[in-house]
N, C-alpha and C positions, 0 to 999 in steps of 0.2 A: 737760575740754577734749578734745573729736575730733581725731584727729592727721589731716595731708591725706595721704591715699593720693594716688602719682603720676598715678591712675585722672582724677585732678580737674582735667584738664588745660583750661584755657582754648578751648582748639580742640576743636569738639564732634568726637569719635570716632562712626567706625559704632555707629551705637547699633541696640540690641535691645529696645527702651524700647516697653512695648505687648505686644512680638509672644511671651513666655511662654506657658506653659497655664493656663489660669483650672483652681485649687485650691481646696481645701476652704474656706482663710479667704479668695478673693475673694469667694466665697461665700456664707458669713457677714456677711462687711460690706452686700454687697448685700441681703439679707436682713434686716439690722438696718434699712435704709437704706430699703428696701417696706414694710417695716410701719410707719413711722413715716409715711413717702407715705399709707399707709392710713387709718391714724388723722385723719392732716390730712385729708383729702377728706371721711371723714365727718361728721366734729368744722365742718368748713365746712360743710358743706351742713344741715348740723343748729343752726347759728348767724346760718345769712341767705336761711334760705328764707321768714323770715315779711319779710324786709326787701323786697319787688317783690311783691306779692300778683299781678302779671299775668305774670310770670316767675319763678319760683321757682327756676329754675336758673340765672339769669342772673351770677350771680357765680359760681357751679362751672365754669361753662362756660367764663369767662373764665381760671377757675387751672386748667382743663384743656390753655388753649392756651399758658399760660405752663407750664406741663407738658414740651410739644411743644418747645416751644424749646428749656427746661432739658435734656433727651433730645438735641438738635440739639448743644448746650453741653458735653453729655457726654461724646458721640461724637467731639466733635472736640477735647477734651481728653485722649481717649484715644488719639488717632493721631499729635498734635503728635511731634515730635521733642523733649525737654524741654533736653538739651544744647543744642539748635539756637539755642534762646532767648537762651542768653547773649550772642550774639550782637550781638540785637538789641535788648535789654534797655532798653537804654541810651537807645534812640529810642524806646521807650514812655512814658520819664518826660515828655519834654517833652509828649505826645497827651493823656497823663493829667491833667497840670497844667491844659493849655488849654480840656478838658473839664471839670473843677471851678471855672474861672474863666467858664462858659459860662453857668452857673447865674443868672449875675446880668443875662444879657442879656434887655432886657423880651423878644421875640417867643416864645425858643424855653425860655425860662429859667421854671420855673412855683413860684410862693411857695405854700405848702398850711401852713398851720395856724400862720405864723408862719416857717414858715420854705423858705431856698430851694436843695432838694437833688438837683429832679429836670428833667432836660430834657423837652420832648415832641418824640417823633419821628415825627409822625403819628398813629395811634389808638394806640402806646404811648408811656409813660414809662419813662425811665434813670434809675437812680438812680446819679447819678457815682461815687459814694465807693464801691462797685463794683469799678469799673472799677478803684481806685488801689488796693484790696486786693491784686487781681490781679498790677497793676503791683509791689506792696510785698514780694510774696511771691518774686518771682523776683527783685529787683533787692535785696534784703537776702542771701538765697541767692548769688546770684551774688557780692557783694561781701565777704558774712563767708567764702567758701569759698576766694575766690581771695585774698585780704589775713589769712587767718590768721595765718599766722606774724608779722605787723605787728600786731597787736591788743594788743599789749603795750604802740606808741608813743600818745602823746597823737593823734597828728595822724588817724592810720590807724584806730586802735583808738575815739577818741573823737570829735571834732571831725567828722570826714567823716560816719560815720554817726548822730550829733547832729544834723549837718545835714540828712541823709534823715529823720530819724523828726522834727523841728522842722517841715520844709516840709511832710510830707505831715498832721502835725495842727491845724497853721495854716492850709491848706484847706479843710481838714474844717469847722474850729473858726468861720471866715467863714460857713458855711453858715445858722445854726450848727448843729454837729448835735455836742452834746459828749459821748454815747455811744460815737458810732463813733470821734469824737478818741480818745475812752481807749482804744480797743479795739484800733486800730490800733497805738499807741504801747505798750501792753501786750503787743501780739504781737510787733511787733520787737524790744523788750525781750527777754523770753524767746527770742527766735534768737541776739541777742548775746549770752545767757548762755550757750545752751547750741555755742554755737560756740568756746569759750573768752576770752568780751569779760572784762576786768578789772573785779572789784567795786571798787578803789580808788576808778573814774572815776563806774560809774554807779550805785552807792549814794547816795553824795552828789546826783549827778545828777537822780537818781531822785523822791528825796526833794526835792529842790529843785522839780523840774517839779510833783511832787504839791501841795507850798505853791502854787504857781501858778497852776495848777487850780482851788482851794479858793479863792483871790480869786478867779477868772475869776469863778465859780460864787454867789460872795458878792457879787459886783458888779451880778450878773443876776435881777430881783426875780425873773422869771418861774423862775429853775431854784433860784432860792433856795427855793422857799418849797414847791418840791417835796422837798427835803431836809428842810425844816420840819416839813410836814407829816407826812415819812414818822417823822421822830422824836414828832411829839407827834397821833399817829394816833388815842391814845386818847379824848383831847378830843372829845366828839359836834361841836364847833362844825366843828372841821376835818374830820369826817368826812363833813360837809356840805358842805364848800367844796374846798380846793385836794387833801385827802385822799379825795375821794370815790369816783375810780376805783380809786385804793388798795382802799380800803373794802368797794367793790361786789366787786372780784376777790376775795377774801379772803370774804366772803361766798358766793362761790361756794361754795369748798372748804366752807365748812362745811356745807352744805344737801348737798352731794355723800355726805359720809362715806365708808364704807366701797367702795361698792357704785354708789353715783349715785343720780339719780335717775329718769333712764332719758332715750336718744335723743329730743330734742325736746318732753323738760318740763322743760328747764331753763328760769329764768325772768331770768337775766342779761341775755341777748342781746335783753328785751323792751323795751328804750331804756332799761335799767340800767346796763347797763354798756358806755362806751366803748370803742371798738376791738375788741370782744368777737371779730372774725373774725381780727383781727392781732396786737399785740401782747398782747391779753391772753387769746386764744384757751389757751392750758392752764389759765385759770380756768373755762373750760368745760367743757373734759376732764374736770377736776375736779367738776364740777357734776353733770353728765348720767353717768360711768363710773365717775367716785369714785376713791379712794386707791389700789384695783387698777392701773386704767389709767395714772393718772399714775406709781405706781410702775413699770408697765413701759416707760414712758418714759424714764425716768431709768436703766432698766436696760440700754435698747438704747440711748442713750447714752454710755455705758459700756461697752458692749461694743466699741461703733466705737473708742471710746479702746484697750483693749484688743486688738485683732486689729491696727487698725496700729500701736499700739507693736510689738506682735510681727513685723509686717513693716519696721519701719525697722530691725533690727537685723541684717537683709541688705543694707544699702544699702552701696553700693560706692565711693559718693564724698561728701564733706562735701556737696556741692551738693545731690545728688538726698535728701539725710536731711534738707538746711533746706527746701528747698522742699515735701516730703513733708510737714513738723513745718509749716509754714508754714500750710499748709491746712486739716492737722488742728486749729488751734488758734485759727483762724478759726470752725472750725465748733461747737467744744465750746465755747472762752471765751463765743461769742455765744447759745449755748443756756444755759448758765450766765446769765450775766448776765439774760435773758428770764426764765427762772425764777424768779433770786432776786429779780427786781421784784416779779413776779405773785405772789407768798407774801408779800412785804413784807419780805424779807430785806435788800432793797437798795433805794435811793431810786428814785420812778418814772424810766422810760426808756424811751421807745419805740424797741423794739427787737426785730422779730419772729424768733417761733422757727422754728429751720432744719427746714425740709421739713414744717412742721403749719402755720406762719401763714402766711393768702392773704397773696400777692403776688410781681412777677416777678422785679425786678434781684435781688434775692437768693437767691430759689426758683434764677437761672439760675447766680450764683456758686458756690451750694452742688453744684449737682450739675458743675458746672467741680472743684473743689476735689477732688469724688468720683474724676471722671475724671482728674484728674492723679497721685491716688494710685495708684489700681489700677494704671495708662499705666508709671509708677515700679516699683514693686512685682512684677509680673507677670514683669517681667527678672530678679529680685532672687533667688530661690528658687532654692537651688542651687549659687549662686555662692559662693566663697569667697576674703575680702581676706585675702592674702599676699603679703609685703612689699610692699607699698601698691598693690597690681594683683590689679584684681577678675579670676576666672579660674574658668571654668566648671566 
């Protein structure tokens, strides 16, 4: 359990948040965080140039301007005030709610593939559930930091934020999009642990919502039978049918081996394999760069995890450490997850990986996430909490 330093005061203080020296590990993270920008741009354009034969660029050119944005997203998650937030925290939930419940209006609300997750706002799409990451990351922060010492009562400790992580996956879950439900309620989970929430309440809890799940999932032929398939994958029948994307990615890596096959003779992305530019885009990696490449993915992954654990252990207030962790585990959980689909670790899910698979609401989250870290972080080096007052 994190004790609350006085630092964690409700009333946002002259904050320094931002305005540090960029050091050796912002550095590094950035640095992790370009190369993998790299890989993605290549790995894209190496995946969807045969798809427009009278534009070959036309899909890079479009994640270069979701690029531009993400960049825009950055910058201004690095200047926010992040105390100032808490503020205002509060009147995000209801914007974010009414946003997720927008999805279903016919004009502006658009159904893709079964289902209905993204607004259109002129020549782009929102993906809401976005937005309520956002929303989930400071409004969990905000509330395990300032109601710590209550986390011990039922009401405080369980029941209120039972209530946040219930509505915000019950949104999701309408969509439906039962990936992001888990992932979201995975990530709040782990803040109220590492906040000092009690395992008495959400053990049980836990494991009760997981039963839930498992019928939701059982009830739904179309997500059942992707669990299905991913267990009995061996069967050729299934690897014809509901296993096939499975199958086809997984086929990647192995035509890849050690080494690839080399830039643009891969043969997945030849209308073998679905979503080959998005969520299954690292079975291309694998294909075309082989076990190298995807190995150093998993290694600059790793290092992000790395550098900011190393920089939360300056953080001066519960607040600025959950919403730091907040971000962080938005961005690893959901490249996890991505991974362990495209290897067959884990049952399919589309769910693109951070900073390599095209597309923007999340290309724009991750690089928000990025800049909220460093924005934290960059004040943090230096300082030293003594008797609960961070002091330079």
């Amino acid at each position: 359990m994190i004790e609350t330093p006085t630092a964690d005061a409700l009333e946002p203080q002259p904050s320094t948040l931002g305005q540090g020296k960029w050091r050796l590990d912002d550095w590094l993270l950035l640095l992790c965080v370009g190369v993998l920008l790299g890989i993605g741009i290549v790995v894209l354009f190496s995946s969807t140039y045969i798809m427009d034969s009278s534009d070959v660029f036309s899909i890079l050119r479009r994640q270069m301007l979701w690029m531009l944005a993400s960049t825009l997203a950055f910058l201004f998650a690095m200047r926010i005030n992040l105390d100032a937030v808490r503020e205002v925290i509060w009147y995000a939930v209801p914007v974010a709610i009414v946003l997720c419940l927008m999805v279903f209006l016919p004009v502006i609300g658009r159904e893709i593939n079964g289902t209905r997750r993204w607004l259109i706002l002129g020549p782009m799409r929102l993906q809401v559930a976005e937005v309520l990451k956002v929303v989930l990351i400071f409004l969990m922060a905000h509330y395990l930091s300032a109601y710590q010492r209550r986390l011990g009562t039922v009401t405080w400790g369980f029941l209120i934020p039972g209530a946040i992580i219930g509505i915000s996956f019950g949104l999701v879950l309408l969509q439906p999009d039962y990936g992001t439900a888990f992932l979201c309620a995975l990530v709040c989970g782990i803040l109220l642990f590492l906040a000092g929430g009690r395992l008495k309440f959400w053990v049980p809890a836990g494991l009760l919502g997981l039963g839930g799940f498992s019928l939701l999932v059982w009830n739904n032929p179309e997500r059942l039978s992707r669990v299905t398939s991913f267990l009995a994958l061996g069967d050729e029948a299934v690897r014809k049918d509901d296993g096939y994307q499975l199958w086809q990615g997984i086929l990647g890596f192995a035509s890849g081996g050690n080494t690839g096959v080399g830039l643009g003779h891969g043969r997945q992305q030849l209308t073998y394999l679905p979503e080959a530019h998005t969520d299954f885009i690292f079975s291309i990696v694998g294909e075309e760069m082989g076990f190298v490449m995807t190995g150093l993915i998993l290694l600059l992954f790793l290092g992000i995890f790395i550098i900011v654990n190393f920089k939360l252990k300056f953080a001066p207030t519960v607040y600025q450490y959950l919403v730091v962790q907040g971000c962080l585990l938005f961005m690893l959980l959901q490249a996890l997850i991505n991974m362990g689909v495209v290897t067959g670790v884990l049952p399919t899910k589309g769910m693109s990986l951070p900073f390599i698979s095209y597309g923007g609401s999340n290309l724009i989250l991750m690089f928000f996430c990025l800049g909220v870290i460093l924005n934290a972080s960059r004040s943090w080096r230096g300082r030293d909490v003594k008797g609960g007052t961070a002091t330079a």
